[in-house]
N, C-alpha and C positions, 0 to 999 in steps of 0.2 A: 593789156588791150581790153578794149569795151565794146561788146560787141551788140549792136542794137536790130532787132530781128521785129519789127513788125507785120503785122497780117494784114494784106492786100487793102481789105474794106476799110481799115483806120492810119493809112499808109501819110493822106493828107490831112488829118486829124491833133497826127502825134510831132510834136515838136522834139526830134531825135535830139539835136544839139543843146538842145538843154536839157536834156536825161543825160544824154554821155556829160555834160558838165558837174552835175547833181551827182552823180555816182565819182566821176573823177575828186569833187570835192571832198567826198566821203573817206575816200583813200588816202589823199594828201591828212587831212586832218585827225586820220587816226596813226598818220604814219605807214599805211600798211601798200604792201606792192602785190600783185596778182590780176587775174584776168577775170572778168565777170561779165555774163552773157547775161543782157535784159531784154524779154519778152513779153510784147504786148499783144494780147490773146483776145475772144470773144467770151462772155460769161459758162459756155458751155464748158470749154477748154479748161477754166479754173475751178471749175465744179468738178469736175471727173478729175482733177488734179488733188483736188481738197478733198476727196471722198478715200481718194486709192494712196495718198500719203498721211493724210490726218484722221481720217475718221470721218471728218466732217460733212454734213449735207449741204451741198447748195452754190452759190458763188461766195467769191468774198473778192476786196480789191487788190489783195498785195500775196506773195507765197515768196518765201525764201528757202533755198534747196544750198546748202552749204557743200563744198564739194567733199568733205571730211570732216569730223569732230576732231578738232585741234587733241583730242586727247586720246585717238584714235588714228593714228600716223598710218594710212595700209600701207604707200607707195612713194619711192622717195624720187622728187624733182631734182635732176641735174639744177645747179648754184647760179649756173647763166641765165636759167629760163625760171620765170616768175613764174610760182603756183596759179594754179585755175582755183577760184575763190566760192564759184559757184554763179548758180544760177536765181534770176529773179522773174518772177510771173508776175503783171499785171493784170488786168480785166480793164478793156479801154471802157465798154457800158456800165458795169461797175461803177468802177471810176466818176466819169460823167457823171452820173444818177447821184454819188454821193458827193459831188462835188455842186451840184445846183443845190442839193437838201444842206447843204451846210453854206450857200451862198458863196463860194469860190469858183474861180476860175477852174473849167479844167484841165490848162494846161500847168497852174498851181499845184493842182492835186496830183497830177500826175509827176511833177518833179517830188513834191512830199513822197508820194509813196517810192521813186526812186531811191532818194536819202534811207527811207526807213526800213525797206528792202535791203540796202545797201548795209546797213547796220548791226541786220540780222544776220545777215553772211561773216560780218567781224567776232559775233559772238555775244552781243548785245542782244535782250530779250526783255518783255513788258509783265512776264507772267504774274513776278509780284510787284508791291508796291516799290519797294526801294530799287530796282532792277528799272521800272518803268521810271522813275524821277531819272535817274541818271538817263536812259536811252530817252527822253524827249526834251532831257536840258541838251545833249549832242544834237540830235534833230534841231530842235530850233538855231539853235546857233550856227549851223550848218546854211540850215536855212534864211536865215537873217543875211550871212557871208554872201549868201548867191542874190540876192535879191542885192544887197547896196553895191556888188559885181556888175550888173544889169544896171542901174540908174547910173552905174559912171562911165 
C-alpha cells in the first residue's frame, strides 16, 4: 500500500495520483513489494528532519527513512503481509523553488523526487560515482516509463 499524507496548505497543489503512480512504478520495476508512506511537508519540517537525522542544516527536497537496513533484519513480518519499506519526505516549497530554478514543472519534480525517494528506500544510493550512474540510469528510465504512460 501507498500511503500519500499531504499537509493542509499544499493539499491542492500536490498531484497525489501521480506520486502514488511514480512510487507504484518504482516497485513494479525493481520487483520489490512492501508499503511506503509519502510525505509532503513545509521546508521547516524537512530541516528539523535533516538536522535530527543527518546532521544536516537547513532544508533540502527529498529525505528517505528506510524502514531497516536490509542487513539488519530487527523484526520478522508474517509472509502474508508485505514489509513497510519506509518512509519518504518531501519539501513542497523546496521542491517548487528548485523546480522553477531548474525550469521544470513542479509537478515534474515532484514525481522525480518521488522515483528517487523511492529508490533510496530499495537500497539505491548517489554517494559515489558508480552508485550514482547506476541510481539515475533507473531514475530516468523509470521516468521516461511514466511520462510515455501519460501521453497514451
Amino acid at each position: 500500500m501507498i500511503t500519500i499524507r499531504v499537509l493542509p496548505e499544499f493539499e491542492s497543489l500536490v498531484p497525489t495520483d501521480r506520486l502514488e503512480a511514480a512510487v507504484a512504478a518504482v516497485l513494479a520495476r525493481e520487483g520489490a513489494e512492501g508499503d511506503v508512506t509519502l510525505v509532503i511537508c513545509d521546508d521547516a519540517t524537512i530541516a528539523d528532519l535533516n538536522r535530527r537525522f543527518l546532521g544536516e542544516e537547513g532544508p533540502t527536497d527529498v529525505l528517505s527513512f528506510p524502514a531497516q537496513d536490509k542487513a539488519e533484519t530487527h523484526f520478522v513480518v508474517p509472509s502474508e503481509m508485505p514489509p513497510y519499506l519506509g518512509d519518504i519526505v518531501i519539501a513542497y516549497p523546496y521542491a517548487a523553488a528548485q523546480a522553477r530554478r531548474l525550469g521544470r514543472r513542479v509537478e515534474d519534480e515532484l514525481e522525480l523526487l518521488a522515483v528517487h525517494g523511492t529508490l533510496h528506500l530499495l537500497g539505491y544510493d548517489h554517494a559515489d560515482p558508480g552508485g550514482q550512474r547506476v541510481m539515475w540510469a533507473r531514475q530516468e528510465a523509470i521516468l521516461t516509463d511514466l511520462a510515455r504512460a501519460r501521453s497514451s
